[in-house]
VOSE-956924 format. One record per residue: residue number from 1; x negated, y negated, z of N, C-alpha, C, O in turn. Coordinates in steps of 0.2 Angstrom, whole numbers. Example, Ala and Ser with C-alpha at 12.3 -4.5 7.8 and 13.67 -1.06 7.14 Angstrom:
REM VOSE-956924
1, -66, 28, 39, -62, 22, 39, -66, 16, 39, -71, 17, 42
2, -64, 11, 35, -68, 5, 36, -64, 0, 39, -67, -6, 40
REM end
This chain:
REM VOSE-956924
1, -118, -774, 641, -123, -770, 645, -129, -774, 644, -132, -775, 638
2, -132, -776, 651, -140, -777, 648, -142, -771, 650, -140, -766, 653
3, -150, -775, 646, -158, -771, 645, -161, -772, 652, -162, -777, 655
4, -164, -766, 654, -171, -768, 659, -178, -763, 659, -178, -757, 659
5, -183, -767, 658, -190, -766, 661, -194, -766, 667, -192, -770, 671
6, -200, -764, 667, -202, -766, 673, -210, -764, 671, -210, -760, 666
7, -215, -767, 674, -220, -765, 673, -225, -766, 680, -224, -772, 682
8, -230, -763, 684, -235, -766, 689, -240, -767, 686, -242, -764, 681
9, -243, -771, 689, -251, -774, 689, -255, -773, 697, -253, -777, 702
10, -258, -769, 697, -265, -771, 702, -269, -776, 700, -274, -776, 697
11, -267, -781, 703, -270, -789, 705, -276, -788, 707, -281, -792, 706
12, -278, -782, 711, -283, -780, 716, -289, -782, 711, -294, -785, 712
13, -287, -775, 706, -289, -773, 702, -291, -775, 694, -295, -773, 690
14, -286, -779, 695, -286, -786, 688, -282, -779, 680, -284, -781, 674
15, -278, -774, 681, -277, -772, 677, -272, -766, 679, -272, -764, 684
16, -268, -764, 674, -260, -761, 676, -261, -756, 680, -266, -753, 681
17, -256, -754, 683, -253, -747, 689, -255, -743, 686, -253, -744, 680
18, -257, -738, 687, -256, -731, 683, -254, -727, 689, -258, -727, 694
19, -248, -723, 688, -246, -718, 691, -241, -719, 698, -242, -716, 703
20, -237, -725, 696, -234, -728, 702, -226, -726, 700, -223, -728, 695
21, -226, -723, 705, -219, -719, 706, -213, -725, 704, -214, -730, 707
22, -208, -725, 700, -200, -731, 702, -196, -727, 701, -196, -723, 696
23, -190, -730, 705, -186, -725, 705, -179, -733, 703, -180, -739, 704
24, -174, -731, 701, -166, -737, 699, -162, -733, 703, -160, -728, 702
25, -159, -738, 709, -155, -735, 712, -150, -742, 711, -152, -747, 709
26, -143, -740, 713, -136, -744, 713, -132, -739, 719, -130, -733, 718
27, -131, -743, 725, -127, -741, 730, -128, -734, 731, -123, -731, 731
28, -134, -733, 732, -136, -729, 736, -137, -722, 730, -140, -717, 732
29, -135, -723, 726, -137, -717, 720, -143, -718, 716, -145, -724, 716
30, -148, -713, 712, -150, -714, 708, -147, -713, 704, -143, -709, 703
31, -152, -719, 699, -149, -717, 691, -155, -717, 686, -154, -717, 680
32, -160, -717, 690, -167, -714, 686, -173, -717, 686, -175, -723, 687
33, -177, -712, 686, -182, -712, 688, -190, -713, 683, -189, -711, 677
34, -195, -714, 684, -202, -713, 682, -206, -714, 685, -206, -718, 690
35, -213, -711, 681, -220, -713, 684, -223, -720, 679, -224, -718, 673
36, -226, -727, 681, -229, -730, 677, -235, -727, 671, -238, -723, 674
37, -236, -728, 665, -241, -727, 662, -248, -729, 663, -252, -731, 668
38, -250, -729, 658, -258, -733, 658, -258, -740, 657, -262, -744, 659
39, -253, -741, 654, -251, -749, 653, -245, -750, 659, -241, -755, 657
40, -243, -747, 665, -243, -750, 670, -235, -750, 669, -232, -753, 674
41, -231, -748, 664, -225, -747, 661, -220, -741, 661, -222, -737, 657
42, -215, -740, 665, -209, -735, 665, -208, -735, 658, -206, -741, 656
43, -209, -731, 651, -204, -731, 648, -197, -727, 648, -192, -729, 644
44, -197, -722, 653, -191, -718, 653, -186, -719, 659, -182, -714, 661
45, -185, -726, 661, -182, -730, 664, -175, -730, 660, -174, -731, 654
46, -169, -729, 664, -163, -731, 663, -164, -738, 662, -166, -742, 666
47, -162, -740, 656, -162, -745, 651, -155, -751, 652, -156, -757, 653
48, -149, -749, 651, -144, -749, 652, -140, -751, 655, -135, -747, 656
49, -140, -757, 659, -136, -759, 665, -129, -764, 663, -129, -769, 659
50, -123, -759, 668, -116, -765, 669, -120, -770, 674, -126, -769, 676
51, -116, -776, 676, -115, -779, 679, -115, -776, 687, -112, -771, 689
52, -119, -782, 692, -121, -777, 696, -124, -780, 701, -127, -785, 700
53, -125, -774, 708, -133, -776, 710, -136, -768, 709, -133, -763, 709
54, -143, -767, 708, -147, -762, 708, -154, -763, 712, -156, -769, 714
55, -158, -757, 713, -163, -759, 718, -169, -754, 713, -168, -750, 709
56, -176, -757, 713, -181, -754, 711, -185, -752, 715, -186, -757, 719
57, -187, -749, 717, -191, -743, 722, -199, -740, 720, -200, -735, 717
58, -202, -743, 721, -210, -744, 719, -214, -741, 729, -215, -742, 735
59, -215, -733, 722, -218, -730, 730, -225, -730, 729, -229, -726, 726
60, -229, -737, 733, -236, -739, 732, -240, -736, 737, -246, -737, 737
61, -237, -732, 741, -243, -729, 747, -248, -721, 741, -254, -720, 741
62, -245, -718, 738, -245, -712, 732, -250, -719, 727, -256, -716, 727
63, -250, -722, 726, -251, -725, 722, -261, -727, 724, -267, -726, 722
64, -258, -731, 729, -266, -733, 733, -269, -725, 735, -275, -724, 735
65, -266, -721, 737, -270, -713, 739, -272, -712, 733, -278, -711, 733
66, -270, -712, 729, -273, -707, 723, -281, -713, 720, -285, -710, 717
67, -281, -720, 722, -285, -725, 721, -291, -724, 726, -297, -726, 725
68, -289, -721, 731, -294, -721, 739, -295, -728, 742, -300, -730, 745
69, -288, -730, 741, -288, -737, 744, -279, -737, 749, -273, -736, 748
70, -284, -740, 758, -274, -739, 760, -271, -744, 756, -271, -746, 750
71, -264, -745, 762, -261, -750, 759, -255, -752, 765, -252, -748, 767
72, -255, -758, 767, -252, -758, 771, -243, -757, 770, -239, -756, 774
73, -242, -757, 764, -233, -756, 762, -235, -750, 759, -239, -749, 755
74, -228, -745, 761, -229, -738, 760, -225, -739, 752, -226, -735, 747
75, -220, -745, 751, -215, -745, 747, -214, -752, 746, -216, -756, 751
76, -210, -753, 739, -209, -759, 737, -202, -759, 733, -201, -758, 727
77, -197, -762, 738, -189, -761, 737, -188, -767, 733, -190, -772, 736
78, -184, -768, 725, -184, -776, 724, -177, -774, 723, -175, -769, 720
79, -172, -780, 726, -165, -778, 725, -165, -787, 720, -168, -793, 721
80, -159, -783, 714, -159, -790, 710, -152, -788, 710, -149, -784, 713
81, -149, -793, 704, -141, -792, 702, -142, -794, 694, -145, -798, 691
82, -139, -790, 691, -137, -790, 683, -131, -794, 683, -126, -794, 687
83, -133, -799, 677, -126, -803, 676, -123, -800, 671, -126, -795, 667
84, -115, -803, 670, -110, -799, 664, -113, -802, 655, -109, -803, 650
85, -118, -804, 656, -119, -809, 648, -123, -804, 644, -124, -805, 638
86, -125, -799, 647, -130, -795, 640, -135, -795, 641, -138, -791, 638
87, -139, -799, 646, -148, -800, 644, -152, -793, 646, -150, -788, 648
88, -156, -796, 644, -162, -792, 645, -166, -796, 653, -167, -802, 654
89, -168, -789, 658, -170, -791, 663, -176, -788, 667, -176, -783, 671
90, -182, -793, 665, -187, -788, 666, -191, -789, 674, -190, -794, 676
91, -194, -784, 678, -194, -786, 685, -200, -782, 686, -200, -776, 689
92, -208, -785, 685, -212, -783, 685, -214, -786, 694, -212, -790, 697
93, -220, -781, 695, -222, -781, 701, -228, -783, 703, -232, -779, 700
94, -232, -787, 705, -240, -790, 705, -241, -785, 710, -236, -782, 713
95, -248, -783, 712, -248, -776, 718, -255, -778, 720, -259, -778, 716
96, -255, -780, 727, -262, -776, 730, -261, -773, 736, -256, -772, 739
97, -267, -772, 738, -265, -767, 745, -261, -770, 752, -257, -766, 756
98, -262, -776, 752, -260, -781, 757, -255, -785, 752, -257, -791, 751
99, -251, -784, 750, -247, -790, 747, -245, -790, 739, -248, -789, 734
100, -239, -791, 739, -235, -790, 733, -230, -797, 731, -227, -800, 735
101, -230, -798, 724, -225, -802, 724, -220, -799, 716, -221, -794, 713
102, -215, -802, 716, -211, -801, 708, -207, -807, 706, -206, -812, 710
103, -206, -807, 702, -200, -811, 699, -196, -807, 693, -196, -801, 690
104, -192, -815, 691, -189, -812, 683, -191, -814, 677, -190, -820, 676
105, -195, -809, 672, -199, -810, 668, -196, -808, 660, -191, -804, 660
106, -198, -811, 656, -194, -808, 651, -195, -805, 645, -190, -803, 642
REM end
């Protein structure tokens, strides 16, 4: 089984998400859910992944309304794939109002 994390940054803002909805889906199911902290981190995130593809779901229009800032993407879908080796697979989100990027971080 691997490990996963995730954390956002507001790039905007030069310092972590607070209060950014993600939710772990795999074909169409969830399999769990949080809100980011203060340090921009789920920690009650489903941990745990088989081999696979899964999707993380980062709901940023809640996110910028609560900041009083819009946002041109309502949401930010990252589909990756877990390989069968064990790792650990961390998939953080860079965030501003106009523009998002991610990779795999570790």
């Amino acid at each position: 089984m691997s490990t996963l994390s995730t954390h956002v940054l507001d790039t905007a803002l030069g310092r972590p998400a607070k209060g950014v909805r993600v939710t772990l889906e795999q074909e169409g199911k969830t399999l769990g859910s949080g809100t980011t902290d203060a340090d921009g981190r789920v920690r009650d995130l489903l941990a745990r992944l088989a081999e696979g593809d899964y999707l993380l779901r980062f709901s940023v229009a809640e996110y910028f309304s609560t900041t009083g800032r819009e946002s041109f993407y309502p949401e930010v879908v990252v589909n990756f794939h877990v390989g069968g080796g064990g790792d650990h697979y961390h998939v953080p989100l860079l965030l501003s109002p106009f523009g998002y990027s991610t990779y795999r971080g570790s």
